[in-house]
C-alpha positions in Angstrom: 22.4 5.0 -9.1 19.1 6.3 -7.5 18.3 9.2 -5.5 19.0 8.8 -1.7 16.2 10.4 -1.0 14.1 8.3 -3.3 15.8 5.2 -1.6 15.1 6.7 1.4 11.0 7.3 0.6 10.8 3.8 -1.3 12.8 1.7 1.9 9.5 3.4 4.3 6.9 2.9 2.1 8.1 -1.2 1.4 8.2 -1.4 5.1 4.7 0.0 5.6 3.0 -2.4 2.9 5.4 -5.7 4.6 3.6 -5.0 7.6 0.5 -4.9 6.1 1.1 -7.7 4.2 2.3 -9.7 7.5 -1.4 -9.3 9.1 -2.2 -11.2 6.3 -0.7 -14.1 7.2 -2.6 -17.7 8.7 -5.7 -15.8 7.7 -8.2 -18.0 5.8 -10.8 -16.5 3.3 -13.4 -16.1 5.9 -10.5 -14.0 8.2 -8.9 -11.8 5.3 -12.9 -10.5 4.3 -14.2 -9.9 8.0 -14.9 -6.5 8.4 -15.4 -5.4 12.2 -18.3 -2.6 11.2 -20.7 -2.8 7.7 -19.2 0.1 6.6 -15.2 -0.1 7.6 -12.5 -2.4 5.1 -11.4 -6.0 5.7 -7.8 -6.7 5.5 -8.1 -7.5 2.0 -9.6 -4.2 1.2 -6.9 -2.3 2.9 -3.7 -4.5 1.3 -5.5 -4.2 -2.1 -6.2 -0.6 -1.9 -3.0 0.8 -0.2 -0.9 -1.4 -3.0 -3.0 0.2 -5.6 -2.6 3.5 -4.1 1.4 3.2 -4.5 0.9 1.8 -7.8 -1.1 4.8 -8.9 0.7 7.6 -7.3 4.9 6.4 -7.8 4.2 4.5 -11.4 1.5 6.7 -12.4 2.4 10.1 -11.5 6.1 10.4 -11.2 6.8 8.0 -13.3 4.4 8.9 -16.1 3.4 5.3 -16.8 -0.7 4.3 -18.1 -1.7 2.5 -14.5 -5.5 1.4 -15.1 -6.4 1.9 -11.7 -10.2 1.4 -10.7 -10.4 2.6 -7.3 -13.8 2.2 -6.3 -13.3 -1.6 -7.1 -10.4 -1.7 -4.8 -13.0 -1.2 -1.7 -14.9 -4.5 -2.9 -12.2 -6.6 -3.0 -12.8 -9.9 -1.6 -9.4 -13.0 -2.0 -9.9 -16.7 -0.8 -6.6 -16.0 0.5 -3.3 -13.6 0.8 -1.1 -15.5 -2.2 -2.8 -13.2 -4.5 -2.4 -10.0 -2.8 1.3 -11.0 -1.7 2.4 -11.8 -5.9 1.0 -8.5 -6.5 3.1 -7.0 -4.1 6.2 -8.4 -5.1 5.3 -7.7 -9.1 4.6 -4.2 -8.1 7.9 -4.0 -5.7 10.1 -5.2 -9.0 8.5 -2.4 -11.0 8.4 0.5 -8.9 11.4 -0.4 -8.2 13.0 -0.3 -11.6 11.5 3.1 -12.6 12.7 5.0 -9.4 16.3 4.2 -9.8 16.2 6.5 -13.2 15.3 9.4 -11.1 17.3 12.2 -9.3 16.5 15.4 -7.0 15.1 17.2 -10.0 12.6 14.8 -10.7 11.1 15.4 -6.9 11.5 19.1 -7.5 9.9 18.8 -10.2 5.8 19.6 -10.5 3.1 16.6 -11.8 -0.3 16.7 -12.6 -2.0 14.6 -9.9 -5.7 13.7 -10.9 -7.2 14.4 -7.3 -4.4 17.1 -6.2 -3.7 18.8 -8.8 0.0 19.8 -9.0 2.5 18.2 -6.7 6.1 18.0 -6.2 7.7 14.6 -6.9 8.8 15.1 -3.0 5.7 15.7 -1.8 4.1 12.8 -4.0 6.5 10.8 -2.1 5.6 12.3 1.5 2.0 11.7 0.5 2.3 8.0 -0.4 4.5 7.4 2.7 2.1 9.0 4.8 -1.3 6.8 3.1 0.5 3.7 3.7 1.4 4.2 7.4 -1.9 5.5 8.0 -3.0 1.9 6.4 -0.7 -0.2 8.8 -2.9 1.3 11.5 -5.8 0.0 10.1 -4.8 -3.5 9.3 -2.5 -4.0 12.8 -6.0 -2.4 14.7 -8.4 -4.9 11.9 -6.5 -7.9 12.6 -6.3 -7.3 16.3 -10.4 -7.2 16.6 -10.8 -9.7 14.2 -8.5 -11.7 16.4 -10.6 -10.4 19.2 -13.5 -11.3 18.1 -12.6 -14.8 16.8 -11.4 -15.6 20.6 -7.8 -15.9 19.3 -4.7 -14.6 21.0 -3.3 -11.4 19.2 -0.1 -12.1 17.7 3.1 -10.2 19.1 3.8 -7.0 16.5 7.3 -7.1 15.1 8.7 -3.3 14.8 
């Protein structure tokens, strides 16, 4: 049986990345790669990147699995639509998933080697991830809300 708290981390995180992955939804491919500035990420960007940053961090790090994560890519990413980004979601749900039910209280005491922050608790880890993905909700509720804006479409009611 897993960790409450890990239950606990993993039930936030899932819910941040569903609402992400709900902005996705109706958009065609001309909707999911707008980007409202030159410089700022498209909702594709942000589902992609946030998914990969979960991936990277839970399976990666506390999990001690080989993740071949190429981040830099993640901010190019450009979909002809969300079926894509939504299997990878669900394939990376199922995994994640499966490897935090082996782990207890000691694993989040516990110290890792974290390729940007050096050490870091498995707790913190978590707190970290749960923290990136909310911030990412933000920005796809707030992208999809100007793309609507500037598409001349009404903005669809948010579901909390």
């Amino acid at each position: 049986m897993p960790d409450n708290e890990v239950v606990m981390f993993w039930r936030y995180i899932k819910s941040s990345v569903d609402r992400i992955i709900r902005c996705l939804e109706g958009l065609d491919e001309a909707d999911l790669n707008w980007r409202p500035l030159d410089n700022a990420n498209s909702l594709f960007v942000i589902a992609t990147h946030t998914i990969a940053n979960i991936e990277a961090n839970i399976l990666g790090v506390l999990c001690l699995q080989k993740i071949d994560r190429h981040r830099e890519e993640e901010f190019k990413a450009q979909g002809s639509s969300a079926a894509p980004i939504l299997q990878k979601w669900l394939d990376a749900q199922d995994n994640i998933s499966l490897h935090l039910m082996n782990l207890t209280s000691k694993d989040l005491d516990k110290e890792y080697d974290h390729p940007r922050r050096e050490k870091i608790t498995g707790r913190d880890l978590l707190i970290v991830v749960a923290r990136h993905a909310a911030e990412h909700v933000g920005h796809a509720e707030l992208t999809r809300d100007l793309l609507f804006t500037a598409r001349g479409r009404k903005i669809p009611e948010r579901e909390f």
